[in-house]
C-alpha positions as CSV (number, residue, x, y, z in Angstrom):
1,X,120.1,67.1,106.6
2,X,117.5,65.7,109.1
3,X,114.7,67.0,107.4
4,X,115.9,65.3,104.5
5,X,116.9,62.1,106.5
6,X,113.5,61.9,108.2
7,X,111.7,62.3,104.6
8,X,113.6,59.4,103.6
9,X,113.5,57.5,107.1
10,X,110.3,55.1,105.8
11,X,112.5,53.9,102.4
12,X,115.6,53.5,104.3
13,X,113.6,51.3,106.7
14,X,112.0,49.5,104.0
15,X,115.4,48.9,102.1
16,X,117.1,47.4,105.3
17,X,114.2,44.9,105.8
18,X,114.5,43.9,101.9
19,X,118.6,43.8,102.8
20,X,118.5,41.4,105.6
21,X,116.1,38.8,103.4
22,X,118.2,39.3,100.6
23,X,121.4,38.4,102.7
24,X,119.8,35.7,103.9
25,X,118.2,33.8,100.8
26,X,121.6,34.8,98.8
27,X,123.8,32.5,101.8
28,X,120.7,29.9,102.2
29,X,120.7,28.7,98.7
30,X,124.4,28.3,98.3
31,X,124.4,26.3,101.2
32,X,121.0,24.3,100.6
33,X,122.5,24.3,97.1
34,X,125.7,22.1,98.0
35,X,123.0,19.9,101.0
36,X,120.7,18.9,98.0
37,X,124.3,17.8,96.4
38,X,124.3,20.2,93.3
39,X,127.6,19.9,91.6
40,X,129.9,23.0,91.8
41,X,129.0,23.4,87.8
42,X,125.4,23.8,88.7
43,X,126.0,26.0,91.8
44,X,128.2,28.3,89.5
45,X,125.2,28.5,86.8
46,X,123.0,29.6,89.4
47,X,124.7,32.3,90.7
48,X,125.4,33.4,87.1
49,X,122.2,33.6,86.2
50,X,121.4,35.5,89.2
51,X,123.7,38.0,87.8
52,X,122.4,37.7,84.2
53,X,118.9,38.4,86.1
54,X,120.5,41.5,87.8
55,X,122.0,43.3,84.2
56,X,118.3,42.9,82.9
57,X,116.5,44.1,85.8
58,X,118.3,47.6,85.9
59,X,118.1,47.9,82.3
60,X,114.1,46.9,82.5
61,X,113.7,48.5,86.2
62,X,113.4,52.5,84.8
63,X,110.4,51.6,82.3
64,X,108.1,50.0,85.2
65,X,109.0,53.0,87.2
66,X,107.8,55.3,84.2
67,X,105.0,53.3,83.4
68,X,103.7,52.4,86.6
69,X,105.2,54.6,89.3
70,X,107.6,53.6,92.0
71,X,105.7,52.6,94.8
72,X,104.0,49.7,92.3
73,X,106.7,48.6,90.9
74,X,108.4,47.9,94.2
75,X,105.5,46.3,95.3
76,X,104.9,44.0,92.0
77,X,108.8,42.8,92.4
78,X,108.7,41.9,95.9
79,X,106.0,40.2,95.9
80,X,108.0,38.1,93.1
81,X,110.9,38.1,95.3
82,X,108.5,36.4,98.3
83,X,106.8,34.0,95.8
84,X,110.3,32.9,94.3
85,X,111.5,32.4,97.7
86,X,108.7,29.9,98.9
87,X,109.4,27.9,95.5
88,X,112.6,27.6,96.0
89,X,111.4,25.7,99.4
90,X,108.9,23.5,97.8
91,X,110.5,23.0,94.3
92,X,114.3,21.0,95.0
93,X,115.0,21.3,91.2
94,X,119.0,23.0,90.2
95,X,117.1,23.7,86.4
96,X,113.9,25.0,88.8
97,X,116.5,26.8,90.6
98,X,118.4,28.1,88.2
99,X,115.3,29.9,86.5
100,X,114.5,31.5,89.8
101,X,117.6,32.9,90.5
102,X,117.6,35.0,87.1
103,X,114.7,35.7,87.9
104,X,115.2,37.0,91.1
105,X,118.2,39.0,90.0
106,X,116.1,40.6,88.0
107,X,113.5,41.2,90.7
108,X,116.2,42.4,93.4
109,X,118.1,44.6,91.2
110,X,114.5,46.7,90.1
111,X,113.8,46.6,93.9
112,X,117.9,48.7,93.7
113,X,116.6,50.7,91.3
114,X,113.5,51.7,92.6
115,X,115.1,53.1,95.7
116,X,118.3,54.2,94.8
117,X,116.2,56.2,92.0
118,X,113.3,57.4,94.8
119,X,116.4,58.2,97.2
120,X,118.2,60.7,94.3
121,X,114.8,62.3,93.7
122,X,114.2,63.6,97.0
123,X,118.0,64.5,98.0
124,X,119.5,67.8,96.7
125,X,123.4,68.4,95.4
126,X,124.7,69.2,98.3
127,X,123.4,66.0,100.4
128,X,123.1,63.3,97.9
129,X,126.6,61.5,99.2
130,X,125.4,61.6,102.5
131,X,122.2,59.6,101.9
132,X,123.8,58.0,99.2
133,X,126.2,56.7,102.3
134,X,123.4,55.9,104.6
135,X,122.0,54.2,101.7
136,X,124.7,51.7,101.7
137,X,125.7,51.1,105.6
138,X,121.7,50.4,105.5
139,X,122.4,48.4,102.8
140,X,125.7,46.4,104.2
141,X,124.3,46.0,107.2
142,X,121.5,44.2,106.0
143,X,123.2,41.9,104.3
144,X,125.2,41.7,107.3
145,X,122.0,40.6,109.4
146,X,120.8,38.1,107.0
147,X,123.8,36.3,107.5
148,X,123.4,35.8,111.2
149,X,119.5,34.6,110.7
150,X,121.4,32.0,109.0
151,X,122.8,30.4,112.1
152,X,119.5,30.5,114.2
153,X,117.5,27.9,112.2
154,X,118.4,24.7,110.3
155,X,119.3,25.1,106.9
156,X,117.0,21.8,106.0
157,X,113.9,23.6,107.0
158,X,111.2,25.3,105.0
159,X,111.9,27.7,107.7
160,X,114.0,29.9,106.7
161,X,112.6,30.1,103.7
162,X,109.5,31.0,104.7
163,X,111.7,34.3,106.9
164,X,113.1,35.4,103.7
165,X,109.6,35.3,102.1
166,X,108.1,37.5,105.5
167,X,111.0,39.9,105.3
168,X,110.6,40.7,101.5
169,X,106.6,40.7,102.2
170,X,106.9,43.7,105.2
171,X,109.5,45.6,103.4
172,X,106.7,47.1,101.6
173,X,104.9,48.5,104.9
174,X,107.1,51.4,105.7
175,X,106.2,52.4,102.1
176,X,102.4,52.4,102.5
């Protein structure tokens, strides 16, 4: 099992970093969301069409990952993820918005796919539950983390952002 755990150490690590910008940017819009003074309506068709983003990015996910191999197609959606984070700081649109979030549901859930798919192919039968547990306290607690970044910074400020940008943008080095 640790041979197999330190194999995977470098995704795991990567995954977590992508975790904790994801719980970040999912609570930061909701709450910049109801500060711009979206109505409840609009807030709902946002996070919709983040969803509707996520159903066609794991149907889409496995043909990037064919065509181009994994370590691209990571790289090619987080770099989305990064870009569609700074709009959302510079661009105070809800139609704006609403694009980017299918968009990045798309993005985040081929990121999902990308590991979960890189994690199956280098675990065996017997250990697969095992990583595929690590995978998710990783995972949880990342989402966890972003949450507290939160509180540290005003929610006004291109600040954080900028944070959920720089944490999608490094989650690529432990891959390289």
């Amino acid at each position: 099992m640790f041979s197999t755990l330190n194999s995977i150490l470098s995704l795991l690590i990567s995954f977590g970093i992508l975790s904790i910008g994801h719980g970040l940017n999912t609570n930061l819009l909701n709450i910049r969301s109801l500060l711009e003074n979206y109505s409840e309506i609009t807030i709902g068709i946002m996070n919709s069409f983040y969803f509707l983003g996520f159903i066609i990015g794991v149907k889409i996910a496995g043909k990037y990952i064919t065509k181009v191999g994994p370590v691209r197609t990571f790289a090619g959606l987080i770099s989305i993820i990064s870009t569609i984070s700074l709009i959302h700081a510079l661009v105070i649109n809800p139609f704006v918005w609403i694009i980017l979030r299918l968009i990045y549901g798309v993005c985040i859930a081929g990121s999902y796919v990308v590991i979960e798919s890189w994690l199956n192919s280098l675990s065996y039968k017997e250990n697969r539950a095992r990583i595929l547990s690590i995978y998710m306290i990783v995972n949880f607690s990342g989402l966890f983390l972003g949450q507290i970044l939160l509180s540290k910074q005003l929610v006004e400020s291109f600040t954080l952002f900028a944070i959920v940008s720089i944490l999608a943008s490094i989650s690529i080095v432990p891959l390289i």
